[in-house]
C-alpha positions as CSV (number, residue, x, y, z in Angstrom):
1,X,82.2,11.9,141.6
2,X,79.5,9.9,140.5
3,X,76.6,10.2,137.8
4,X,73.7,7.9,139.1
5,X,73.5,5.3,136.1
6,X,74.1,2.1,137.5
7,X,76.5,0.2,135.6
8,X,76.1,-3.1,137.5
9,X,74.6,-5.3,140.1
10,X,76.8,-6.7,142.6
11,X,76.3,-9.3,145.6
12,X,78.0,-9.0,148.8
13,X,80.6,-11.9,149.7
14,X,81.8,-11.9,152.8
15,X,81.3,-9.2,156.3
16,X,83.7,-8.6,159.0
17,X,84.2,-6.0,162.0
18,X,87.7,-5.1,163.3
19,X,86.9,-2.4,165.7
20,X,84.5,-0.2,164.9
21,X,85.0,-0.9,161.3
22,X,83.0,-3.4,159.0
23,X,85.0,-4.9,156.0
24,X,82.8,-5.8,153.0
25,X,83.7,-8.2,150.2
26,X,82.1,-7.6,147.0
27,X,81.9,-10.2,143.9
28,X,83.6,-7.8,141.0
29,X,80.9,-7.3,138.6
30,X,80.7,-7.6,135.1
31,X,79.5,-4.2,132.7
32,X,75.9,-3.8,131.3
33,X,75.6,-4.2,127.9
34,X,72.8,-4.1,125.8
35,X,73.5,-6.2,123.0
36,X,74.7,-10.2,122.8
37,X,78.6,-10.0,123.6
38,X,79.1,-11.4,126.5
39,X,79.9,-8.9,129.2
40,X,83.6,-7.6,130.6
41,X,84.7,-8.2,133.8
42,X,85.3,-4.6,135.9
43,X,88.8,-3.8,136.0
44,X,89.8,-2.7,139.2
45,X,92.7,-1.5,141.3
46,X,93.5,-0.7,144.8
47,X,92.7,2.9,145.9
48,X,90.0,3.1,142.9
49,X,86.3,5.0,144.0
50,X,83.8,3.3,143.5
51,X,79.3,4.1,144.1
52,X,78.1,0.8,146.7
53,X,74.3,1.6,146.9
54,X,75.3,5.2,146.8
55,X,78.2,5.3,148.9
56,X,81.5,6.5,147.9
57,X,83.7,3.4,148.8
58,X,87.9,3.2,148.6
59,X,88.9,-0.4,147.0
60,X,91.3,-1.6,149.4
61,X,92.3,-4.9,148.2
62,X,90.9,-7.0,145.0
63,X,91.0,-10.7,144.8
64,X,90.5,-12.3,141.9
65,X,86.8,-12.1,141.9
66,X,85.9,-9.7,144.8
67,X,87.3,-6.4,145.9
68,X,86.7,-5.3,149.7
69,X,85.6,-1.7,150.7
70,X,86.0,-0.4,154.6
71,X,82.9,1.2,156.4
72,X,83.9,3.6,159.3
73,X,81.6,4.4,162.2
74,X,80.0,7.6,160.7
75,X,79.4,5.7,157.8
76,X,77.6,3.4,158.9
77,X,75.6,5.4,161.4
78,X,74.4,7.6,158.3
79,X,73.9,5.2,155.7
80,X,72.6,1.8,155.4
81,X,75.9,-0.3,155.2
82,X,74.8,-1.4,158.6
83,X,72.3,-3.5,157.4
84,X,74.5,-5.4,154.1
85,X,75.0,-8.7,154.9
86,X,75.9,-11.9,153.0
87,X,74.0,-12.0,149.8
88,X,73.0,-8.6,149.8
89,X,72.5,-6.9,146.3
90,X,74.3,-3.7,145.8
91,X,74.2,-1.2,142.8
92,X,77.4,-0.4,142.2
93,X,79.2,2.7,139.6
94,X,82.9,3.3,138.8
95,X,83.9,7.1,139.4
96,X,83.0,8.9,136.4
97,X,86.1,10.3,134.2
98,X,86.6,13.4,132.8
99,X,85.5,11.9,129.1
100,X,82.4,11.1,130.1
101,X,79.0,11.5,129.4
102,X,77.2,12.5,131.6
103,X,74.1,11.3,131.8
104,X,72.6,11.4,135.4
105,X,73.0,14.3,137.6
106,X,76.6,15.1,139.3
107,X,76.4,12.3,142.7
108,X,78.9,12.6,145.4
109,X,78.7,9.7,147.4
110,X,78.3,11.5,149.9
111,X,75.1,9.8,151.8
112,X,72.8,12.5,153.1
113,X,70.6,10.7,155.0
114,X,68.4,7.2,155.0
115,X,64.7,7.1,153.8
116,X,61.8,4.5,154.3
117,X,59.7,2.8,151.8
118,X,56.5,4.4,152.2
119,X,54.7,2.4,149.3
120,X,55.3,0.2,145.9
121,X,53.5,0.0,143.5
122,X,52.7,-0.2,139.8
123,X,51.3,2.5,137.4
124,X,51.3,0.6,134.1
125,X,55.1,-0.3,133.3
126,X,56.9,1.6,135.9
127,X,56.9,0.9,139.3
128,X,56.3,4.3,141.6
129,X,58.1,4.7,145.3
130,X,56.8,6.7,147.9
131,X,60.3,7.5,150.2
132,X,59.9,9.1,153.7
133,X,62.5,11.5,154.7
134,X,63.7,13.6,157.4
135,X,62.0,17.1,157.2
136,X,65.2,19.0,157.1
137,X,65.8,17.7,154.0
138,X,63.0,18.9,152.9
139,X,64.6,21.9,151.1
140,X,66.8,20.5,149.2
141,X,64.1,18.5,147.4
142,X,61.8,19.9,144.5
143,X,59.8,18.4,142.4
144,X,61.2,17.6,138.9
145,X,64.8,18.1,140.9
146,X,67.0,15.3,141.2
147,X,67.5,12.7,144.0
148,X,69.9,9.6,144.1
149,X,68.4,6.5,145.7
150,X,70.7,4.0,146.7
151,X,72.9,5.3,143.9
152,X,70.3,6.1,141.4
153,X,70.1,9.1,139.9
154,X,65.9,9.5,139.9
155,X,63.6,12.7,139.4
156,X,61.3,13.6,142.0
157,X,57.8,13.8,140.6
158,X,55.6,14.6,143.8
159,X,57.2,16.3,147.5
160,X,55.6,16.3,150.7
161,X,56.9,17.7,154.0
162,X,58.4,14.4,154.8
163,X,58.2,12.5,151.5
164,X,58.9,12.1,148.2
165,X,57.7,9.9,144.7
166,X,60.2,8.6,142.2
167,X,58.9,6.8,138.9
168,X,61.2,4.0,138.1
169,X,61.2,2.9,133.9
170,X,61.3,-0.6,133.1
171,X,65.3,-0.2,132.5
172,X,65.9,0.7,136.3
173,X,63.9,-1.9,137.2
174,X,65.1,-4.7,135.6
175,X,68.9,-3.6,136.1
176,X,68.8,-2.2,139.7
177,X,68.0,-3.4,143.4
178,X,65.5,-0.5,143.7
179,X,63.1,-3.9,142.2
180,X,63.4,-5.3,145.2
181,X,61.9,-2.8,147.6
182,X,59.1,-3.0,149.9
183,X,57.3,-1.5,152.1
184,X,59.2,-0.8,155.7
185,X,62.8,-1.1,153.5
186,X,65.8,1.3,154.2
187,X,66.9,3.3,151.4
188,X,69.7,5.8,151.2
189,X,69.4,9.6,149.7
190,X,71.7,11.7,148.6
191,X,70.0,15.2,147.4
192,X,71.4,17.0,144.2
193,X,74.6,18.9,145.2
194,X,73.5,22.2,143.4
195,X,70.4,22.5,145.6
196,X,72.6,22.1,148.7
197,X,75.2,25.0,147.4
198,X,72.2,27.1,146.6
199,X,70.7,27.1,149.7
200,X,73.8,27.9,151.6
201,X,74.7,30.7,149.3
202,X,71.0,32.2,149.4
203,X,70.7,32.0,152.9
């Protein structure tokens, strides 16, 4: 479980495929921090959850500056692993604990489905995405609800049949890859988990 803040910005290393598997190597980040000390180094074991661009990755193995996560066929036919190559920018969270705050919305991992950048664009310091979606998702999302993008926990501010707006502050920008979207980009969604269980138990 997940809470949507973004802790750190890591860059994929390495890719391979063995079978129908793709093996990802991930530099280990280092922790956000506001202030001038000098930021810590992730600490990390095997078998530890961890939020890549939203998706609820296992650590299988850690080097001493990388850990590597396995993507399995459905995963990357639902989300957009498929496209992470070397270089790639990922937003990555540690599983939240049960100490912590909470100060997103509750986030699986759990990939719903994969949006496209409908639009970018500025309104004053915050940056505004318009995010096409499959219309069957479209009850799930509200406006004022929450959505995760890539990993993000956002609010919806406008809905569509097929769409949706986010407004990103100045802090997501500068400490997120949602600053690097454009127009045509793949993004992936995961819709707030009470929404889901709502509709399920009202229908």
């Amino acid at each position: 479980m997940f809470t949507g803040i973004i802790k750190s910005l890591g860059k994929v290393r390495n890719i391979s495929a063995e079978g129908k598997s793709v093996y990802v190597w991930i530099v280990i980040p280092r922790q956000i921090r506001l202030g001038r000390k000098k930021p810590a180094k992730w600490k990390m074991k095997a078998g530890d959850s961890v939020s890549v661009d939203g998706i609820c990755s296992t650590v299988k193995r850690i080097r001493a500056d990388s850990f590597n996560v396995e993507y399995m066929p459905e995963t990357l036919k639902k989300t957009t692993a498929k496209l992470f190559k070397k270089g790639t920018h990922v937003n990555l969270e540690q599983s939240l604990r049960s100490n912590d705050r909470l100060d997103g919305h509750l986030v699986q991992g759990h990939i719903d489905t994969t949006g496209d950048i409908l639009e970018s664009k500025k309104d004053g310091n915050s940056v505004v995405l318009k995010i096409s979606f499959p219309k069957q998702y479209k009850k799930f999302i509200v406006e004022k609800g929450s959505i995760s993008v890539n990993g993000v926990s956002l609010t919806v501010v406008a809905t569509g049949s097929n769409w949706l707006t986010v407004s990103l502050v100045n802090y997501t920008i500068r400490h997120t890859n949602l600053r690097n979207l454009k127009k045509g980009d793949k993004v992936n969604i995961e819709v707030d988990i009470l929404a889901r269980y709502l509709h399920t138990l009202l229908k």
